[in-house]
N, CA, C and O atoms as a CHARMM CRD file, in Angstrom:
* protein
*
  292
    1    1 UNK  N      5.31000  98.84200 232.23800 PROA 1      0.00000
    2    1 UNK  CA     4.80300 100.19000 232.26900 PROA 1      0.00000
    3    1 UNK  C      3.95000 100.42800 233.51100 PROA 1      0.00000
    4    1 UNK  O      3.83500 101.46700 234.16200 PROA 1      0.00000
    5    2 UNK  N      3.31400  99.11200 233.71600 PROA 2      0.00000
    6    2 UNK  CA     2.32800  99.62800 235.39700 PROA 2      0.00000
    7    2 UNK  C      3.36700 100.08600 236.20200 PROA 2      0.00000
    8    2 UNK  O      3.09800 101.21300 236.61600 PROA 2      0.00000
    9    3 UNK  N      4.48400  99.66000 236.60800 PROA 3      0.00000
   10    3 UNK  CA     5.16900 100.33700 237.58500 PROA 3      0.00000
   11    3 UNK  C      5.81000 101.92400 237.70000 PROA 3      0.00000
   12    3 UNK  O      6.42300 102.58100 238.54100 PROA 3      0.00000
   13    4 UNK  N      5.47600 102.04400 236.83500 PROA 4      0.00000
   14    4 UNK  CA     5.38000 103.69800 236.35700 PROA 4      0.00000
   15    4 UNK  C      4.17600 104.69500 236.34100 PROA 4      0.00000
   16    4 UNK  O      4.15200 105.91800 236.48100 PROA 4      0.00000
   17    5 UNK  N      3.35400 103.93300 236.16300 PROA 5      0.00000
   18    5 UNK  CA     1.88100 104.65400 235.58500 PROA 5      0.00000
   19    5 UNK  C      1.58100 105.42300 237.04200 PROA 5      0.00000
   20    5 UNK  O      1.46200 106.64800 237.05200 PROA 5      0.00000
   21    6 UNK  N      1.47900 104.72500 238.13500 PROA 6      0.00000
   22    6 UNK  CA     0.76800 105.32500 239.50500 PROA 6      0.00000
   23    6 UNK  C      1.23000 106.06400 240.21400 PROA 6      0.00000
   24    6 UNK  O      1.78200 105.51900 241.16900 PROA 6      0.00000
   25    7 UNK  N      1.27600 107.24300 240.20000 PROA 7      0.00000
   26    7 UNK  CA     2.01800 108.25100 241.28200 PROA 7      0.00000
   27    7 UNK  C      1.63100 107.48800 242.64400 PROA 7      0.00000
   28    7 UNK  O      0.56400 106.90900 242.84700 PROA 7      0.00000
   29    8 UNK  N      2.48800 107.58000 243.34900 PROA 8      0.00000
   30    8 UNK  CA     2.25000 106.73700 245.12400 PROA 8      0.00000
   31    8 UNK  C      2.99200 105.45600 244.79100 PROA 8      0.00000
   32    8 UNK  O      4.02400 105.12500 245.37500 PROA 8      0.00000
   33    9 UNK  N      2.40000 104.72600 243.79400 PROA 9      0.00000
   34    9 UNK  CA     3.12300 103.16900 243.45900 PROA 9      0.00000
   35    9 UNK  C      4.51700 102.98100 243.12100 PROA 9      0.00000
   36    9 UNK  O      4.70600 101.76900 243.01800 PROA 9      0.00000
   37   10 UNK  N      5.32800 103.47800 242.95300 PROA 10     0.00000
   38   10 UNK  CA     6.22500 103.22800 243.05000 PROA 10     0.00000
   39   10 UNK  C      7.10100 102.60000 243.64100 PROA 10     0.00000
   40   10 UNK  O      7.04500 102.65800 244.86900 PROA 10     0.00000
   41   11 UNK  N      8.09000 101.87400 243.08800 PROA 11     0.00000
   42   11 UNK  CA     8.58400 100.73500 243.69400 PROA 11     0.00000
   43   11 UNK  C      9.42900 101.51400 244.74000 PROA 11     0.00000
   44   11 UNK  O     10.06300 102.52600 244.44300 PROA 11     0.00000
   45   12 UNK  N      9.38800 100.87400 246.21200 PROA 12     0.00000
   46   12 UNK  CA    10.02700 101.05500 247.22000 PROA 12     0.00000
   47   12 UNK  C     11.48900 102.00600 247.37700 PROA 12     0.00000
   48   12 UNK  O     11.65600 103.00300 248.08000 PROA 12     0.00000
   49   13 UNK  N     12.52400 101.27500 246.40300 PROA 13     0.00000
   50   13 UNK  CA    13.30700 101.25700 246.24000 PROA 13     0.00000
   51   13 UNK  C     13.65900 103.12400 245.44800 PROA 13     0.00000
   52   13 UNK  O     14.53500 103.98900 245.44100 PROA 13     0.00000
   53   14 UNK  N     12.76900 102.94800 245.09100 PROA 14     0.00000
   54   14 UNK  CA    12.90400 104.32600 243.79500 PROA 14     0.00000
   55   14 UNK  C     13.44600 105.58700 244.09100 PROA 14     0.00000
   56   14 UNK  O     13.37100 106.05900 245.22500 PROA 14     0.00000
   57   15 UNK  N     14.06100 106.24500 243.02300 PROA 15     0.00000
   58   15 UNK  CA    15.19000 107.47100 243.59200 PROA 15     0.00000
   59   15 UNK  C     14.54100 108.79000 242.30100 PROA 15     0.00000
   60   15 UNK  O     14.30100 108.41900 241.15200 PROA 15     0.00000
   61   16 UNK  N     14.38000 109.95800 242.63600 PROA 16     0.00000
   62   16 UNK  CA    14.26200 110.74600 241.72200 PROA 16     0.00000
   63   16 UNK  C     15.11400 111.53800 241.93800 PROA 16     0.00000
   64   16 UNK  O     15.40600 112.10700 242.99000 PROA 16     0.00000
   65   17 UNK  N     15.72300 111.63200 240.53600 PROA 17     0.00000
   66   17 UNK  CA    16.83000 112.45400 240.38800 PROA 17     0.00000
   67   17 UNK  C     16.98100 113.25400 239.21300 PROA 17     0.00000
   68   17 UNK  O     17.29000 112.80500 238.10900 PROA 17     0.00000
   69   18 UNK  N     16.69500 114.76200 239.55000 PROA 18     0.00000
   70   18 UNK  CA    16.98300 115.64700 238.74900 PROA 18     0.00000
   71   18 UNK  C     18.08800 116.11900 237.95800 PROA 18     0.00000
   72   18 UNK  O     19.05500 116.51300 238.61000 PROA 18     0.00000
   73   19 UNK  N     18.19600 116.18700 236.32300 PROA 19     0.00000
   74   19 UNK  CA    18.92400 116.19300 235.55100 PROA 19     0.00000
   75   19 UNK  C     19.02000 116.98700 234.23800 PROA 19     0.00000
   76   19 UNK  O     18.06200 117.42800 233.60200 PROA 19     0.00000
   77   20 UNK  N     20.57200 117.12600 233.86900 PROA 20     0.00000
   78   20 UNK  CA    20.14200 117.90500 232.19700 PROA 20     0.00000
   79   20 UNK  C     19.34900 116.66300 231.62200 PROA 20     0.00000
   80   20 UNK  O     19.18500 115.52600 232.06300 PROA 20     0.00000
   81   21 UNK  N     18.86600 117.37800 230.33200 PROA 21     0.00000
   82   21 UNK  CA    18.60500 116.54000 229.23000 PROA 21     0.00000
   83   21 UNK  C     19.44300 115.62500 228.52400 PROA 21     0.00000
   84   21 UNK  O     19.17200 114.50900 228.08000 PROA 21     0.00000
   85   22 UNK  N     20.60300 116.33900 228.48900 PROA 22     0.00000
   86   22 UNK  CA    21.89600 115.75700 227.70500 PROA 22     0.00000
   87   22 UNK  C     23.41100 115.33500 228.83800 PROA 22     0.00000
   88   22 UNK  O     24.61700 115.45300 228.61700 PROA 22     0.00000
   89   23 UNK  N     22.51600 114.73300 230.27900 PROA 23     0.00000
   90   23 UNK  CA    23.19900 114.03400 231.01900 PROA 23     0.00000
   91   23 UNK  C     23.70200 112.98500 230.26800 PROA 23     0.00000
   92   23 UNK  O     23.01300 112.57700 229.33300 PROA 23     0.00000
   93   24 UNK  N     24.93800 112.39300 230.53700 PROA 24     0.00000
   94   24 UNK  CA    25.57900 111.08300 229.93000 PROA 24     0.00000
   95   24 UNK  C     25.63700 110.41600 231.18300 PROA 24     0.00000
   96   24 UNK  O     25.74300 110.81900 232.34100 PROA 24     0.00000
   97   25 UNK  N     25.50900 108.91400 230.48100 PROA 25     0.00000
   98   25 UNK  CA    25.34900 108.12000 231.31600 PROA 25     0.00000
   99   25 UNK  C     26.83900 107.89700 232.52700 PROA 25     0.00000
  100   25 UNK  O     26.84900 106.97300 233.34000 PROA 25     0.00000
  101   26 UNK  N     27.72500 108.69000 232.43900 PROA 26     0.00000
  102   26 UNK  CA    28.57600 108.61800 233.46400 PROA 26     0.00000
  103   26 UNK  C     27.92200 109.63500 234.77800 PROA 26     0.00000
  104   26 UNK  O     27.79800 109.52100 235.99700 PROA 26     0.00000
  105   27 UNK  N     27.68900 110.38000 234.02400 PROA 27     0.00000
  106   27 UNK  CA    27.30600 111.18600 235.43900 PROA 27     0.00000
  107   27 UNK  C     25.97600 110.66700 235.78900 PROA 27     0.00000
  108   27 UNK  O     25.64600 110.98200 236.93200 PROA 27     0.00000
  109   28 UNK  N     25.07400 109.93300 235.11400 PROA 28     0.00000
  110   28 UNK  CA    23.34100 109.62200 236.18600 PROA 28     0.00000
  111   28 UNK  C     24.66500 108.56300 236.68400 PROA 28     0.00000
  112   28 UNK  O     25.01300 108.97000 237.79200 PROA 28     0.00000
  113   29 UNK  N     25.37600 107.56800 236.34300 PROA 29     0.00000
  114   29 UNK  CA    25.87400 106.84100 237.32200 PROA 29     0.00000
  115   29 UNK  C     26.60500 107.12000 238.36700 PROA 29     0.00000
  116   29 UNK  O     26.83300 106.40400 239.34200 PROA 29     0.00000
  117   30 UNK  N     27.02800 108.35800 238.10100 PROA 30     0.00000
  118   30 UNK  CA    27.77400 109.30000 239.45800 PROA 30     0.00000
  119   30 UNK  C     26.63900 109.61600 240.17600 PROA 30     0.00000
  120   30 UNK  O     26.98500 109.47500 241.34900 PROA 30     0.00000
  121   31 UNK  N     25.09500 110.07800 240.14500 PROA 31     0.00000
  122   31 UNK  CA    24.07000 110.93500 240.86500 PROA 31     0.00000
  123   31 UNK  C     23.33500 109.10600 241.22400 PROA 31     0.00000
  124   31 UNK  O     22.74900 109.05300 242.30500 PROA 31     0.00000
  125   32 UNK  N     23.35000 108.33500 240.75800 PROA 32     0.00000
  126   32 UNK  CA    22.85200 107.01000 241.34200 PROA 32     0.00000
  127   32 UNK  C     24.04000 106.32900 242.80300 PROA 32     0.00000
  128   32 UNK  O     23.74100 106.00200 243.95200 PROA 32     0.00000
  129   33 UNK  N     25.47500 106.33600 242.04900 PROA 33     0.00000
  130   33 UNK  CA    25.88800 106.47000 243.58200 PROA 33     0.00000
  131   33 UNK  C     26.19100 106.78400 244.56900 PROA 33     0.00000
  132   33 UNK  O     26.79300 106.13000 245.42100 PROA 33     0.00000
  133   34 UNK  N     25.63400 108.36000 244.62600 PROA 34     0.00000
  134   34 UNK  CA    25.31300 109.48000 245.44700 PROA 34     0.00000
  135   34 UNK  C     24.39700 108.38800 246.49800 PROA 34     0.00000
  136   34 UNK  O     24.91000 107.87300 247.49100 PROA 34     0.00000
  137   35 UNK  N     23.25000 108.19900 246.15900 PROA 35     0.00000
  138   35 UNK  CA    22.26000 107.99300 246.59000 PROA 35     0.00000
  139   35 UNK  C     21.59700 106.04200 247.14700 PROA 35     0.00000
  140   35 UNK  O     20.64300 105.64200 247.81600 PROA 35     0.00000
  141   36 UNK  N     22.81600 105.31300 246.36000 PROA 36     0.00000
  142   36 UNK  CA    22.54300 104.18300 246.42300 PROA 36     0.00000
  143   36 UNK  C     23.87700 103.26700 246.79100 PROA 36     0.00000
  144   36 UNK  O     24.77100 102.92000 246.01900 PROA 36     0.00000
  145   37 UNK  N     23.77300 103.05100 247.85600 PROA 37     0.00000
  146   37 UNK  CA    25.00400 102.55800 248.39700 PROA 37     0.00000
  147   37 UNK  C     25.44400 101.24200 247.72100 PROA 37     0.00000
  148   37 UNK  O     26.63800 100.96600 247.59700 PROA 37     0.00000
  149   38 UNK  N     24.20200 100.23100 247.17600 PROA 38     0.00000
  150   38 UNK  CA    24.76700  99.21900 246.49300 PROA 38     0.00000
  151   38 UNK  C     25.58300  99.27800 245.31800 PROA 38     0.00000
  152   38 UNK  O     26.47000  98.48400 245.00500 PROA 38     0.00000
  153   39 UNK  N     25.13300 100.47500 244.58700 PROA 39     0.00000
  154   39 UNK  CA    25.79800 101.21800 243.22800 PROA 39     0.00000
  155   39 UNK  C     27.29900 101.26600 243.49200 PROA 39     0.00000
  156   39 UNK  O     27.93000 100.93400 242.48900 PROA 39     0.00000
  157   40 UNK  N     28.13200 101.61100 244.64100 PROA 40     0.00000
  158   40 UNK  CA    29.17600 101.80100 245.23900 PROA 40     0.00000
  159   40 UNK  C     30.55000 100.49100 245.42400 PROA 40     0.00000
  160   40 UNK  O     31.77800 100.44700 245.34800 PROA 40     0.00000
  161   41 UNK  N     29.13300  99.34800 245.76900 PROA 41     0.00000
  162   41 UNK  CA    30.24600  98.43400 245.34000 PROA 41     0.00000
  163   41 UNK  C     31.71200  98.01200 244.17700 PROA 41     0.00000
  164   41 UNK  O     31.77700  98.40200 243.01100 PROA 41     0.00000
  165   42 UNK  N     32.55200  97.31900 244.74000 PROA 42     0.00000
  166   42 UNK  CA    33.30800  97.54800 243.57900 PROA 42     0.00000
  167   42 UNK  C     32.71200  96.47000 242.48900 PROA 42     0.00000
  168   42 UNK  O     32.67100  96.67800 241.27700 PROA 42     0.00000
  169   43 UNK  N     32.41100  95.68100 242.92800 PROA 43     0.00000
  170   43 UNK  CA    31.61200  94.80600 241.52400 PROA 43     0.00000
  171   43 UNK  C     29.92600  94.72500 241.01400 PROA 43     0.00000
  172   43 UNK  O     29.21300  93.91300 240.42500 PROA 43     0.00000
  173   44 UNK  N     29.77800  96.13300 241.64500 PROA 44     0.00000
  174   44 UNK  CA    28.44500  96.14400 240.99000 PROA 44     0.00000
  175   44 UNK  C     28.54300  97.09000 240.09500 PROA 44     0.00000
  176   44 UNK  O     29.24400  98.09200 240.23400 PROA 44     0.00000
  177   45 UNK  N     27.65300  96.76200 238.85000 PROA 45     0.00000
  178   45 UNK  CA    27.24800  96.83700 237.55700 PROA 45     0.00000
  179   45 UNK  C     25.85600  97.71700 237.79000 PROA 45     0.00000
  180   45 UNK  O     25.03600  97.70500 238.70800 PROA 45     0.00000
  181   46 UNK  N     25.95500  98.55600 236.44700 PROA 46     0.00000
  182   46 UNK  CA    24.27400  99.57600 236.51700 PROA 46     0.00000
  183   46 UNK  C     23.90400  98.75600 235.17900 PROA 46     0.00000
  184   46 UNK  O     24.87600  98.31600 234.56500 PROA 46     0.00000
  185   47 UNK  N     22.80600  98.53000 234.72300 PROA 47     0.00000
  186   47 UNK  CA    22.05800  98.34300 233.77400 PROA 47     0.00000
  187   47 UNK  C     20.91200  99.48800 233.47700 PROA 47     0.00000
  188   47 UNK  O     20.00600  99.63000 234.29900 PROA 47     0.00000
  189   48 UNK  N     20.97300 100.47200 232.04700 PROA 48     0.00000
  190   48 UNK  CA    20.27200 101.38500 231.93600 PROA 48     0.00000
  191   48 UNK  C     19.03500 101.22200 231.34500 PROA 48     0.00000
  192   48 UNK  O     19.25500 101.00600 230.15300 PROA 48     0.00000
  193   49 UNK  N     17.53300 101.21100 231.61800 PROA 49     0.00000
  194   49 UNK  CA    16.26600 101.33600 230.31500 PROA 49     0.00000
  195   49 UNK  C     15.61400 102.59600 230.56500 PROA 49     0.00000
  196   49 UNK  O     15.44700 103.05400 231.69600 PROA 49     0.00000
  197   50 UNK  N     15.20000 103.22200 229.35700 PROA 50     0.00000
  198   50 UNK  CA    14.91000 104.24600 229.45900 PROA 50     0.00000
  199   50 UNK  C     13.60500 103.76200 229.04000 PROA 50     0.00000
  200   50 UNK  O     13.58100 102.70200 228.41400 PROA 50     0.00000
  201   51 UNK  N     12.09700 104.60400 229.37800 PROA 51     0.00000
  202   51 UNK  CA    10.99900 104.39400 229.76800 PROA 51     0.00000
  203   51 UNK  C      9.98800 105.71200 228.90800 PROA 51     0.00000
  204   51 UNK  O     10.38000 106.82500 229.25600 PROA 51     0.00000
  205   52 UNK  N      9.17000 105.74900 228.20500 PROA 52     0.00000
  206   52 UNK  CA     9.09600 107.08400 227.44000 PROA 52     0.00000
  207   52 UNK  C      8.74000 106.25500 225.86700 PROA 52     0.00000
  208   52 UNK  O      9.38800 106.02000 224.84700 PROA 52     0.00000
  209   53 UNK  N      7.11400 105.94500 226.42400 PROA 53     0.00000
  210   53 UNK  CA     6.19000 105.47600 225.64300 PROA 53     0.00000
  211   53 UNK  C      5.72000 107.08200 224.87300 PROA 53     0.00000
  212   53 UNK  O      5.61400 108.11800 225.53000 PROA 53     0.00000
  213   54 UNK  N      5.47400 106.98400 223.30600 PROA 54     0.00000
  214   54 UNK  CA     4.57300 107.99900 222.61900 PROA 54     0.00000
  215   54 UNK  C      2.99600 108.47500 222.68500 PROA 54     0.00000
  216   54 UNK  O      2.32600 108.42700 223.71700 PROA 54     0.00000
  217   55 UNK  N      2.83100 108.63500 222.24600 PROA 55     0.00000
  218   55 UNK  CA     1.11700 108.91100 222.79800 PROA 55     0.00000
  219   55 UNK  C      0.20500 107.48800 221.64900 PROA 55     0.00000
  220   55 UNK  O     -0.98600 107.18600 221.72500 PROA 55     0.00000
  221   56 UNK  N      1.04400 106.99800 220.88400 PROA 56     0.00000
  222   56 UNK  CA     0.34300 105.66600 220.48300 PROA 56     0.00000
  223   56 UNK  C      0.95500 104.26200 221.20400 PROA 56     0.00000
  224   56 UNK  O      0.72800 103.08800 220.91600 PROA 56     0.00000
  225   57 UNK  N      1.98600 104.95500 222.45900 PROA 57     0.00000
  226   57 UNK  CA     2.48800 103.61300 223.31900 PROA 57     0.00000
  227   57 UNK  C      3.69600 102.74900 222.86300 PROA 57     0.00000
  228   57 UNK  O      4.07600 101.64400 223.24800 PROA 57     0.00000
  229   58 UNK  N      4.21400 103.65800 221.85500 PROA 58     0.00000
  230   58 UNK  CA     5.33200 102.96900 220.89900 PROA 58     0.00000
  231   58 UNK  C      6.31900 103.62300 222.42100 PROA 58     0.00000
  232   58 UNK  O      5.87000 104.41200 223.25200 PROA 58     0.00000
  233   59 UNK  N      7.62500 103.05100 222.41900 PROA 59     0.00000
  234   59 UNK  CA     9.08100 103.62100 223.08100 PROA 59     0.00000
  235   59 UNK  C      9.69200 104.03300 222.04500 PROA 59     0.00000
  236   59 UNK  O      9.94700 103.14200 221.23600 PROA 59     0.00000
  237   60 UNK  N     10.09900 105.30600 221.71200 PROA 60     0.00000
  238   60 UNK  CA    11.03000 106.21200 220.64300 PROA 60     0.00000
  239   60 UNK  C     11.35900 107.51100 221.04500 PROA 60     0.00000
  240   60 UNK  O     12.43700 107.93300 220.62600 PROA 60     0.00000
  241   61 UNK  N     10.63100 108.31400 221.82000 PROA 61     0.00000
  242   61 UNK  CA    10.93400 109.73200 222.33900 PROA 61     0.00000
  243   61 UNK  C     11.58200 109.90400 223.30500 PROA 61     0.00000
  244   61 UNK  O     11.80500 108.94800 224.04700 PROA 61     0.00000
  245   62 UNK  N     12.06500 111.12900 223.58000 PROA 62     0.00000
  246   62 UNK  CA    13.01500 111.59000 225.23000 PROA 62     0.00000
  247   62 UNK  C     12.32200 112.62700 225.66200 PROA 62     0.00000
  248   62 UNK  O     12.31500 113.57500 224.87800 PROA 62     0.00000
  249   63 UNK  N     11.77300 112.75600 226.58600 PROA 63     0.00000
  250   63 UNK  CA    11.11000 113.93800 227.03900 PROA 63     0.00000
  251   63 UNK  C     11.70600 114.49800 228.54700 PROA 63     0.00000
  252   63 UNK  O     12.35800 113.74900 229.27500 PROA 63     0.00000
  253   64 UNK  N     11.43900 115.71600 228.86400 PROA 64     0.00000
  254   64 UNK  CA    11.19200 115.73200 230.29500 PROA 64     0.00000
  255   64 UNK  C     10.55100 115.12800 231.04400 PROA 64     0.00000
  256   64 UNK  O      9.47700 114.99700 230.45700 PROA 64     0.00000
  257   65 UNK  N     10.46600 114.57300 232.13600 PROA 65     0.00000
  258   65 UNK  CA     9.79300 113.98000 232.58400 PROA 65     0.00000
  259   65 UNK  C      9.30500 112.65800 232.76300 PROA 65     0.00000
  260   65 UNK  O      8.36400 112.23800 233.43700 PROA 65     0.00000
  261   66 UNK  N     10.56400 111.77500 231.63700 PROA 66     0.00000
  262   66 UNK  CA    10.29800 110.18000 231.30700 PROA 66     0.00000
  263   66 UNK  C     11.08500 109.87200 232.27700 PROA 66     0.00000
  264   66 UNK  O     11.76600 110.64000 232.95600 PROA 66     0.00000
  265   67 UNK  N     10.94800 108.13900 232.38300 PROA 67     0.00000
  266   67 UNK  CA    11.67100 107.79300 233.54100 PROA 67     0.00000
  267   67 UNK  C     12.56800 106.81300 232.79200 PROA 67     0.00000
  268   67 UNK  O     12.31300 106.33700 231.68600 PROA 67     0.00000
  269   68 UNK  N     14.10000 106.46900 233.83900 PROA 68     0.00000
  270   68 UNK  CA    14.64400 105.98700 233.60300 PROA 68     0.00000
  271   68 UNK  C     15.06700 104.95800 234.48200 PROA 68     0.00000
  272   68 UNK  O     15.70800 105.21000 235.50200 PROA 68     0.00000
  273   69 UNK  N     14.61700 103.37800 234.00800 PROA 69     0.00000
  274   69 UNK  CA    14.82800 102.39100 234.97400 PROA 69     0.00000
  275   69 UNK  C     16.37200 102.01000 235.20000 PROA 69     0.00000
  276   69 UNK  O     17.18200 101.84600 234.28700 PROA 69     0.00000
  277   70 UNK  N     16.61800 101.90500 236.46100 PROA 70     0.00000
  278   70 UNK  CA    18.35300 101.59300 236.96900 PROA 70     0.00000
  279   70 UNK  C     18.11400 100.37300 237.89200 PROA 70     0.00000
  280   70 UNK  O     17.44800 100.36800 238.92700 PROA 70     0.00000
  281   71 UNK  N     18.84700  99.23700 237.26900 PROA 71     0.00000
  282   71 UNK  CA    19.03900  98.30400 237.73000 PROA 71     0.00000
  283   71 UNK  C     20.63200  97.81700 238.25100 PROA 71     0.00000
  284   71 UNK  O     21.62300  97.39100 237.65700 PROA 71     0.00000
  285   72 UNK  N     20.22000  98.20500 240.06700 PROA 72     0.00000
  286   72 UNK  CA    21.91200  97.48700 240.27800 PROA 72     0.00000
  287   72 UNK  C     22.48300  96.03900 240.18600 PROA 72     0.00000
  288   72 UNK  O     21.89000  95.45800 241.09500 PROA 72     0.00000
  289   73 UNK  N     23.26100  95.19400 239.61900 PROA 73     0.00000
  290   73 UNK  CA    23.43100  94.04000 239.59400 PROA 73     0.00000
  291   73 UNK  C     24.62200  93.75500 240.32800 PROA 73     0.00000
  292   73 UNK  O     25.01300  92.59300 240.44400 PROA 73     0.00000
């Protein structure tokens, strides 16, 4: 969660990308390899976590504004 918490901190790498709510995961993987040339490979793999702690810190909600970690492998 620290790597989320700090506006400025963000990991290097990081992409924001604006979306419906009820994007499916084919298309954030179409708008990730817009933007990320490793995504493009033919044998690379996305791994999805979605990020979107409650206000007691549990992970269960979807909000605007949560983040969603993308890991290229």
């Amino acid at each position: 969660m620290e790597d989320f918490a700090v506006r400025g901190k963000e990991p290097e790498d990081e992409v924001q990308i604006y979306t419906w709510k009820d994007a499916t995961l084919r298309e954030l993987t179409d708008l990730v390899k817009e933007v990320a040339p490793a995504a493009r490979r033919r044998n690379a793999k996305l791994s999805f976590a979605f990020i979107f702690p409650d206000k007691n810190g549990r992970f269960k909600r979807s909000v605007i504004g949560d983040y969603l970690d993308v890991s290229i492998l």
